[in-house]
VOMI-516501 format. One record per residue (C-alpha): residue number from 0; residue in three letters; x, y, z. Coordinates in Angstrom, 3 decimals, always signed. Example, Ala and Ser with C-alpha at 12.3 -4.5 7.8 and 13.67 -1.06 7.14 Angstrom:
<torses>
TORSE   k   r       px       py       pz
TORSE   0 ALA  +12.300   -4.500   +7.800
TORSE   1 SER  +13.670   -1.060   +7.140
</torses>
This chain:
<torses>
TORSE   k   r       px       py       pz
TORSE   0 UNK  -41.592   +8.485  -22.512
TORSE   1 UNK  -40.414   +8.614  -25.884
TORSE   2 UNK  -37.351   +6.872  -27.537
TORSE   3 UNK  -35.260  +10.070  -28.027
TORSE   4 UNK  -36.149  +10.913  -23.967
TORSE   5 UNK  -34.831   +6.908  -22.779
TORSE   6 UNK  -31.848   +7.663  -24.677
TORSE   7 UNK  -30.707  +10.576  -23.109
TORSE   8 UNK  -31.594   +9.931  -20.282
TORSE   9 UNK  -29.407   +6.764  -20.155
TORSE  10 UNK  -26.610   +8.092  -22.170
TORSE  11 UNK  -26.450  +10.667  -19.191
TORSE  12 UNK  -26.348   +8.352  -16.691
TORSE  13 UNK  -23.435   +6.497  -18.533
TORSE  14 UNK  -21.393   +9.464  -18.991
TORSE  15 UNK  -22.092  +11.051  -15.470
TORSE  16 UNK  -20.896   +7.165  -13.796
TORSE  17 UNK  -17.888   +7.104  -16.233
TORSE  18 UNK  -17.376  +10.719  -15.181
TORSE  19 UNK  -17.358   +9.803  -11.575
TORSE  20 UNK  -15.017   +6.269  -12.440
TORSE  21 UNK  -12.662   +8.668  -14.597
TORSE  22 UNK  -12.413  +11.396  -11.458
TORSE  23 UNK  -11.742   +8.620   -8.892
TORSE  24 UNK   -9.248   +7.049  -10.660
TORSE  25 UNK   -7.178  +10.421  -11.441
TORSE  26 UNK   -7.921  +11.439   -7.144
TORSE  27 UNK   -7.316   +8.259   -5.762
TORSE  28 UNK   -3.710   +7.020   -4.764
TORSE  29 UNK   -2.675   +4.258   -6.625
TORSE  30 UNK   -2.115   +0.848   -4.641
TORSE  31 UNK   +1.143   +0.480   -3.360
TORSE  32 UNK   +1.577   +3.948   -3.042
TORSE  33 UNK   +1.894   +5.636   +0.126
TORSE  34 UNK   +2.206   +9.505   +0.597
TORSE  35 UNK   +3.352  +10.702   +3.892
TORSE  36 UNK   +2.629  +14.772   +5.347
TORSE  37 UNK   +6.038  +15.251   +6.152
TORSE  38 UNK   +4.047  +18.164   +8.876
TORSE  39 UNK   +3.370  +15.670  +11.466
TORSE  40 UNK   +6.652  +12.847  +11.031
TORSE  41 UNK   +7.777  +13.913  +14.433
TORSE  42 UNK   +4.675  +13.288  +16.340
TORSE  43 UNK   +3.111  +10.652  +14.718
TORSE  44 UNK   +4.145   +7.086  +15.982
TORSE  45 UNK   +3.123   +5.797  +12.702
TORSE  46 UNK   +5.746   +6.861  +10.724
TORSE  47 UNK   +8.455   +4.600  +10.002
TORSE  48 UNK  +12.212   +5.803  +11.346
TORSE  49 UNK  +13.375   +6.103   +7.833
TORSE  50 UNK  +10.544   +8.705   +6.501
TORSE  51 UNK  +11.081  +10.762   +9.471
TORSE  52 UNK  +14.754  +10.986   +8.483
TORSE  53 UNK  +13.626  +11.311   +4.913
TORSE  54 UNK  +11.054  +14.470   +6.171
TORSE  55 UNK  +13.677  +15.448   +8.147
TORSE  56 UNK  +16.465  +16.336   +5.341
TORSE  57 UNK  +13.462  +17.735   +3.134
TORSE  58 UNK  +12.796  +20.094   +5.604
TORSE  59 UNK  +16.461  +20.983   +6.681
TORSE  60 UNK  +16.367  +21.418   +2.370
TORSE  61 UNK  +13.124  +23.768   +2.483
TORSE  62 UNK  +14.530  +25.989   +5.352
TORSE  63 UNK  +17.952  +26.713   +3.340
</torses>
């Protein structure tokens, strides 16, 4: 291969793995953070007491 062909060919590697670092950064949830579907609160035995009463008022809120 020639020179110019090795460097594309890694500087498109580089940018499609920074791509993919940069996507999964933005998609991911951040640590710490925890996101609850407020759609299943009342059947899941997961969910703490408190976010079901927390779904609970933002659904009473949704349905005025």
């Amino acid at each position: 291969m020639k020179l110019v062909d090795t460097f594309i060919l890694s500087f498109g590697a580089t940018a499609s793995v920074l791509m993919v670092i940069a996507i999964c950064s933005f998609l991911l949830p951040k640590h710490g953070e925890v996101v609850y579907n407020c759609s299943i609160a009342e059947i899941s035995p997961d969910f703490p007491p408190e976010v079901r009463e927390q779904c609970r008022k933002l659904n009473a809120e949704k349905n005025i």
